[in-house]
Structure formats: structure tokens, C-alpha cells
C-alpha positions as CSV (number, residue, x, y, z in Angstrom):
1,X,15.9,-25.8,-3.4
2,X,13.3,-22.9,-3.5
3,X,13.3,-23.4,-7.3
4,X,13.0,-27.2,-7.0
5,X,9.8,-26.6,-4.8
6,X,7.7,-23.6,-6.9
7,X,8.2,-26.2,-10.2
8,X,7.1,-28.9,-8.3
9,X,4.2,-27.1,-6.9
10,X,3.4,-25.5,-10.6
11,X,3.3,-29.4,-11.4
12,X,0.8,-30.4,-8.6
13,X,-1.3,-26.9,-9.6
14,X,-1.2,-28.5,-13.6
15,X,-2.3,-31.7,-12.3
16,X,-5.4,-30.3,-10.6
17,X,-6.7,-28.6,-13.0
18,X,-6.5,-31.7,-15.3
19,X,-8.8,-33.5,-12.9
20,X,-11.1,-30.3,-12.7
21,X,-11.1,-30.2,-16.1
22,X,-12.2,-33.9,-16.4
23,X,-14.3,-34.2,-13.9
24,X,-11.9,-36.5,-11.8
25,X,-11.6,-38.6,-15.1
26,X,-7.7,-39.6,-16.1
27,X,-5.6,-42.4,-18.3
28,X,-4.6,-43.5,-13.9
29,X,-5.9,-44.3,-11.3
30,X,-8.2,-41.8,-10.1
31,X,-12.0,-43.0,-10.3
32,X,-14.3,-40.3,-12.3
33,X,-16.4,-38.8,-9.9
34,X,-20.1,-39.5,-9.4
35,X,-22.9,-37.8,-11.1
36,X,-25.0,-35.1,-9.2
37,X,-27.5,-37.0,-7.1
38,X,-31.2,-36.0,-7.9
39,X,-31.3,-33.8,-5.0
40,X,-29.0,-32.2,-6.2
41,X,-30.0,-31.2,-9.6
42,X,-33.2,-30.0,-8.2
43,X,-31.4,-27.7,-5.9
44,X,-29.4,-26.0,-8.9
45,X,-32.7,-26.0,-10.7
46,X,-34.4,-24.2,-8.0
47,X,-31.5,-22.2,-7.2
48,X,-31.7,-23.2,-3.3
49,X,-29.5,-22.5,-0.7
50,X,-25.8,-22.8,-1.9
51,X,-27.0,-22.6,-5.6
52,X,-28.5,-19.2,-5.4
53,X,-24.9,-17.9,-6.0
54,X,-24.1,-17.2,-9.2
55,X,-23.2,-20.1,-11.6
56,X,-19.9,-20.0,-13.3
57,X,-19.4,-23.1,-15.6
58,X,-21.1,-25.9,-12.9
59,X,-20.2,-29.4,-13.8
60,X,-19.8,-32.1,-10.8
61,X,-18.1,-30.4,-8.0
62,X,-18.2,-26.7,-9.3
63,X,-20.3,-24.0,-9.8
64,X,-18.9,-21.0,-8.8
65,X,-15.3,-22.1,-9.0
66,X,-14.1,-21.1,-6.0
67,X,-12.8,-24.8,-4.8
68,X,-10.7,-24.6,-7.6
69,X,-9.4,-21.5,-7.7
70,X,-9.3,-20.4,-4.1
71,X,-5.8,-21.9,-3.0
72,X,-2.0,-20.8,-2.0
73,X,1.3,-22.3,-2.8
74,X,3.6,-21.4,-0.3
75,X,7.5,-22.3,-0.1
76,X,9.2,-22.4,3.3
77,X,12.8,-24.0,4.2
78,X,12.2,-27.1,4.1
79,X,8.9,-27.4,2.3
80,X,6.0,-26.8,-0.4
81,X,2.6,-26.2,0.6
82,X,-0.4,-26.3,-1.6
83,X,-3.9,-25.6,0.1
84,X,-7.4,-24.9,-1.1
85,X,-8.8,-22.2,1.1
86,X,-12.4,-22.7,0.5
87,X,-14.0,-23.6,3.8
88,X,-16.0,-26.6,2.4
89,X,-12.6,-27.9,0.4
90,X,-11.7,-30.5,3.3
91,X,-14.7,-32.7,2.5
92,X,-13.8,-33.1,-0.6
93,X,-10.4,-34.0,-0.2
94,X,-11.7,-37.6,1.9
């Protein structure tokens, strides 16, 4: 079973880095996601709050790249887990 579980989590890790990739964009039935607002823009621009980190290849919900790459597949007995750790990741999973 533990086999059954890392390729099916190695399949759901695949997957999200396709919609990263595309920017939520896919041949199904997942809606590409919004452009930054105005606001928004301006605050990269001006390097504000958030944005005075370090870009590393922004697009529409990245620019450090920690939402994508901060997350943990874990097997137990009976199940596969696969989490984003970044604090803000729950409000973008609504």
C-alpha cells in the first residue's frame, strides 16, 4: 500500500505544478486564475509590504515561490497527506 500512496502523491505533486506552471490554466475544468488587480501591480512596483522580498519568477500567485514549494507528502497506515506549509496557503486553497 505504502507504494500505492507515494505514486499517487508524486501524481498529485505533477499535477500542481502543471497548474503553477499555467497559471491555473488546463485542457479541464479548472478556471485560469484572475489577473493581478491594479493594487496589486502597484504594490510589486513599489516593492511594499509583502513584495519587498525578493522576487523569484512572480506571475499570478507567486513571487517568491514559497506557496509552491513549501509542502510535505506524508504516508501513514491508512493514508497520503499532501500539505502546503506556507501560512497564507489556506486562502488560496477556497
Amino acid at each position: 500500500m505504502e507504494e500505492f500512496y507515494k505514486d499517487a502523491l508524486d501524481l498529485i505533486e505533477a499535477r500542481s505544478d502543471e497548474l503553477f506552471a499555467g497559471r491555473g490554466q488546463n485542457t479541464e475544468k479548472a478556471e485560469k486564475w484572475r489577473p493581478l488587480s491594479p493594487r496589486t501591480n502597484k504594490a510589486r512596483e513599489r516593492r511594499w509590504g509583502y513584495y519587498k522580498k525578493a522576487p523569484n519568477n512572480p506571475s499570478v500567485l507567486r513571487w517568491t515561490g514559497r506557496l509552491q514549494t513549501d509542502r510535505t507528502k506524508t504516508i501513514e497506515k491508512n493514508r497520503a497527506i499532501f500539505e502546503f506549509n506556507a501560512p497564507y496557503a489556506i486562502y488560496h486553497q477556497t
